[in-house]
C-alpha positions in Angstrom: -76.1 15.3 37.6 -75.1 11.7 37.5 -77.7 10.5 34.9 -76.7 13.3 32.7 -73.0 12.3 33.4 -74.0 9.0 32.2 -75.8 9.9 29.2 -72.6 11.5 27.8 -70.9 8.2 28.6 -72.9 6.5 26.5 -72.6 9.4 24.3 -69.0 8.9 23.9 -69.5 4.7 23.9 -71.4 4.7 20.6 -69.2 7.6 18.7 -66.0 5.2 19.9 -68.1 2.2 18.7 -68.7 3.8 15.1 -65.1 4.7 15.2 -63.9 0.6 15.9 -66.6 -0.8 13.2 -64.8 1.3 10.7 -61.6 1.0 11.8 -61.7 -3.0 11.6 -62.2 -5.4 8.6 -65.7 -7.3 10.0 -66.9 -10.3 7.9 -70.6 -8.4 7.5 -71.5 -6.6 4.4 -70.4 -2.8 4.6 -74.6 -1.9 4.1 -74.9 -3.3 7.7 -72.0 -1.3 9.0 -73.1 1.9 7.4 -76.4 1.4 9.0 -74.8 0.3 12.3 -73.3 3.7 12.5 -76.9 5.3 11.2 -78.1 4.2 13.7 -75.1 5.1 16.3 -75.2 8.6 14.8 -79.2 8.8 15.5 -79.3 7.2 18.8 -76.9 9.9 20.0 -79.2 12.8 18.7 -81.4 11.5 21.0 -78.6 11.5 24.1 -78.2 14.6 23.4 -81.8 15.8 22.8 -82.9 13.9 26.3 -79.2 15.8 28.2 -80.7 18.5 27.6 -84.0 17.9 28.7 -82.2 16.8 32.0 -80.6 19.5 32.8 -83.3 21.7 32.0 -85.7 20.4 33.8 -86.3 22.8 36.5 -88.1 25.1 33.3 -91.3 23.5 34.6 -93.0 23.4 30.8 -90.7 20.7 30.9 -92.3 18.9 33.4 -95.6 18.4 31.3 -96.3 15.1 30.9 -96.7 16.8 26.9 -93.5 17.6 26.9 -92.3 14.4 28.7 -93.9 12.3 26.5 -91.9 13.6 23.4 -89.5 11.1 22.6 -88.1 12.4 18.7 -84.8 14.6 19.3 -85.4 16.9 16.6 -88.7 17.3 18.4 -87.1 17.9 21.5 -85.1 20.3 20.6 -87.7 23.1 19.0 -89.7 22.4 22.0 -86.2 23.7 24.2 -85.7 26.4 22.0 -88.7 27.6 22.1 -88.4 27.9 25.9 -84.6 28.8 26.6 -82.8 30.1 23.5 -79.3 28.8 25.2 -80.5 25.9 26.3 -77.6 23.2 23.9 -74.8 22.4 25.2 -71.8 23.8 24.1 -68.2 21.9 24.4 -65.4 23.1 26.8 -62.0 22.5 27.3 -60.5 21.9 30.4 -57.0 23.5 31.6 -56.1 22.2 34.9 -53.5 23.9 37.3 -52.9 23.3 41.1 -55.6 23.4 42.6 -58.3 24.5 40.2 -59.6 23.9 36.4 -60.5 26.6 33.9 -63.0 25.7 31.1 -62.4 27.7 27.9 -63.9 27.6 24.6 -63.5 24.6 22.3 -62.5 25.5 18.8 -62.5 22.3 17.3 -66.1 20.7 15.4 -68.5 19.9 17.3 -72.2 18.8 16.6 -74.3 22.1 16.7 -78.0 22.6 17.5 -79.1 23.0 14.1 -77.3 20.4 12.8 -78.8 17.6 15.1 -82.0 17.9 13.8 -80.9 17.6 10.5 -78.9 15.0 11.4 -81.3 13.2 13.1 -83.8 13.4 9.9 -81.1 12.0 7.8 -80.0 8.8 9.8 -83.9 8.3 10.3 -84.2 8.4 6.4 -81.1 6.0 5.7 -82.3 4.0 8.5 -85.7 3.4 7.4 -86.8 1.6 3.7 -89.6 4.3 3.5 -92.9 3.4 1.2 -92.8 0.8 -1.4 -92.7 4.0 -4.1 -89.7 5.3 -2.5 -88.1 1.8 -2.1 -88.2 1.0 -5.8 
């Protein structure tokens, strides 16, 4: 569990990081920031993709090196659901009293399954100039 503990670290580094670069007045052009945080925003569809892989990875489809060998998060993700239908995470919130902690259901937003993989379309699309066609 500790490598999925610190994939959510690093999770929670890049949203924090997205959150300081627009929070702060940098002397770059505000294209590079927006893509800075494209690519923040991309980069953790992947965290989250590759979490999830981790934990499930006693479903021993995932331990094909076919399925090991897929890297795109979108990608990731339809191969999961098509093995465990609950398989995304979904966020908790702690209450803590003497002696023990109850997790309850988080009501805020929260990035859901099928909006990663649009998600992670989008910030490839920003991210990337595309063909010359597309470009001009």
């Amino acid at each position: 569990m500790s490598v999925y503990a610190n994939v959510m670290e690093e999770t929670k580094a890049r949203l924090a990081s997205i959150n300081t670069v627009t929070n702060v007045d940098l002397p770059i052009p505000i294209v590079l920031v927006r893509e800075y945080c494209f690519l923040q925003l991309r980069m953790v569809c992947e965290l989250i993709a590759l979490g999830c892989l981790l934990v499930h990875g006693d479903i021993t489809q995932t331990q094909l090196p076919s399925f090991r060998k897929v890297y795109k998060a979108d990608e990731i993700v339809r191969r999961l659901g098509r093995l465990h239908r609950n398989f995304y995470p979904l966020p908790k919130r702690p209450h803590f009293s003497p002696g023990k902690v109850e997790l309850t259901d988080f009501d805020g937003e929260f990035l859901r399954k099928e909006e990663l993989s649009f998600l992670y379309g989008w910030c490839g699309d920003v991210l990337h100039k595309g063909n010359l066609r597309n470009f001009l």
